[in-house]
C-alpha positions as CSV (number, residue, x, y, z in Angstrom):
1,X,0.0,18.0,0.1
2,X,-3.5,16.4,1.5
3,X,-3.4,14.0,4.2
4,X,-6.2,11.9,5.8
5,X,-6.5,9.5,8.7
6,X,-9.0,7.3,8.8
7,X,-9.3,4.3,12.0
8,X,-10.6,1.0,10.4
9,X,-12.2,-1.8,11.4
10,X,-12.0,-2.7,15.0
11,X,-9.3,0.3,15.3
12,X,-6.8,-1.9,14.6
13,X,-5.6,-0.3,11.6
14,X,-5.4,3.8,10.4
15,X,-4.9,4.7,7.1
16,X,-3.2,8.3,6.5
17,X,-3.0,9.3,2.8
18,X,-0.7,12.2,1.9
19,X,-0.4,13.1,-1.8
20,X,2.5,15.1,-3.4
21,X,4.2,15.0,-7.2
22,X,1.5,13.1,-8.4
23,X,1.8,10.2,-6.4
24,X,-0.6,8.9,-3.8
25,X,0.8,7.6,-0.7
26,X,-0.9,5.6,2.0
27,X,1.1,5.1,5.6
28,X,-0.9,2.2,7.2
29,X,-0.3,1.5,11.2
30,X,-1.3,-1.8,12.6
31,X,-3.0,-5.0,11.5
32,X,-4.3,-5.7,8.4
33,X,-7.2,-8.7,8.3
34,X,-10.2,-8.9,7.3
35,X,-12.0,-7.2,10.3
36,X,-10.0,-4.0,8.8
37,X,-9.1,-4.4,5.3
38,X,-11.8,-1.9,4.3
39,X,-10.0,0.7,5.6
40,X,-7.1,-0.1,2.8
41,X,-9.7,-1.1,0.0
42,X,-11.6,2.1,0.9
43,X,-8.2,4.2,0.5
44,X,-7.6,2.2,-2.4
45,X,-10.5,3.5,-4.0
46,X,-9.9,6.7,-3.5
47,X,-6.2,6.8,-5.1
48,X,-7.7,5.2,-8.1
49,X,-9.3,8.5,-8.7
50,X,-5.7,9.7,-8.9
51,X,-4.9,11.1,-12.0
52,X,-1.7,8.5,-13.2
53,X,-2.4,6.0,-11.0
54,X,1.1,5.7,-9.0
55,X,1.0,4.4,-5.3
56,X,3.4,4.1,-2.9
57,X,1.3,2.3,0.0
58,X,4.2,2.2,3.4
59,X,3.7,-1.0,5.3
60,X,7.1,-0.5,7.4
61,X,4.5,0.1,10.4
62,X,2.0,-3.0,10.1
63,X,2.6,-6.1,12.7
64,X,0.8,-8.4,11.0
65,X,-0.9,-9.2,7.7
66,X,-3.5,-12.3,6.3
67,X,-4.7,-13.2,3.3
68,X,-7.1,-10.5,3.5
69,X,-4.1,-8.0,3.2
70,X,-2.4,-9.9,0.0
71,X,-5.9,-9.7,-2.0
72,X,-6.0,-6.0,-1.3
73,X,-2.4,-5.5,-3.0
74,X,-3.2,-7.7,-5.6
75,X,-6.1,-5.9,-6.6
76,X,-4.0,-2.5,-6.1
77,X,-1.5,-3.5,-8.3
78,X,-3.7,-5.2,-11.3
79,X,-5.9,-1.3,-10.9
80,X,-2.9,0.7,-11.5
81,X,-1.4,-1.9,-14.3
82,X,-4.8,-1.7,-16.4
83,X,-4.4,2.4,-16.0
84,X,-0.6,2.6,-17.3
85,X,0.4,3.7,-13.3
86,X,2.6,2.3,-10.9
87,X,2.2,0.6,-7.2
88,X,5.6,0.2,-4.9
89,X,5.9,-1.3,-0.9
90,X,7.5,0.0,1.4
91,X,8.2,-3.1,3.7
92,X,10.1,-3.2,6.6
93,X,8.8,-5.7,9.4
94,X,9.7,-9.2,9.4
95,X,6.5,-11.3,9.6
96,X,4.9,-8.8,6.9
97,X,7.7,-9.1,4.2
98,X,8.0,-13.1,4.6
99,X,4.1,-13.4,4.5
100,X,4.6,-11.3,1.2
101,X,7.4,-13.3,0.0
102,X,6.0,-16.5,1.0
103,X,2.9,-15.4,-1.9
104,X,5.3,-14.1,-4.7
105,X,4.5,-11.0,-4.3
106,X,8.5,-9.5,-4.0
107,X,9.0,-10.9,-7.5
108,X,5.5,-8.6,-9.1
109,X,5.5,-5.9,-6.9
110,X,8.5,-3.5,-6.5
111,X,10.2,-3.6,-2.7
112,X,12.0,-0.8,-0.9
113,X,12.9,-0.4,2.4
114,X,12.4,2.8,3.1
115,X,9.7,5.7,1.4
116,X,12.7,7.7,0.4
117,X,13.8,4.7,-1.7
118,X,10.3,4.1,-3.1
119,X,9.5,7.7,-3.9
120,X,12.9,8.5,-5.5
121,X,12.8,5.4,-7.9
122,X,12.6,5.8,-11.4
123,X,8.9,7.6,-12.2
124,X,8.0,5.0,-14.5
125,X,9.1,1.9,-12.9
């Protein structure tokens, strides 16, 4: 298991990736706008390298989310579609799951509430 912290933009979000079984997960902490998206895109990148393709990215610990966010999941989910993998959410905090539910993105993307729940799903769901 490899994990890696990196601070983004304005220090307003850190990325730590940790990967185990095959799947990439990223933990993200803070705010995610376009001042710090790179941080995700940039981990993003990196877990496309990952042989299979399945993310688990753990939002339960961002305040806040834009558009800037959404794009970045988007794109996450359409790279591990195109590759036969897998991307899940973990999404606990209010304002972040209705921001994603306000843009569809609960009825494409699977939902759990907790990264047990998301890493114990089925592996090819």
């Amino acid at each position: 298991m490899a994990e890696n912290r990196e601070a983004a933009g304005h220090g307003t979000l850190s990325v730590a990736r940790t990967d185990a079984d095959g799947i990439t997960v990223l933990g993200l902490d803070g705010e995610i706008d376009h001042q710090s998206v790179g941080g995700l895109t940039r981990a993003l990148a990196r877990a496309d390298a990952a042989v299979g393709r399945r993310v688990v990215i753990d939002l339960s610990r961002v305040t806040f989310m834009d558009s800037s966010g959404v794009n970045a999941l988007i794109a996450a989910f359409q790279s591990a579609q195109a590759v036969g993998g897998w991307l899940r959410l973990v999404v606990v905090r209010g304002t972040v799951l209705r921001t994603l539910q306000l843009v569809g993105l609960d009825t494409v993307i699977p939902f759990h509430e907790t990264l047990e729940d998301a890493l114990a799903s089925p592996r090819d769901s």
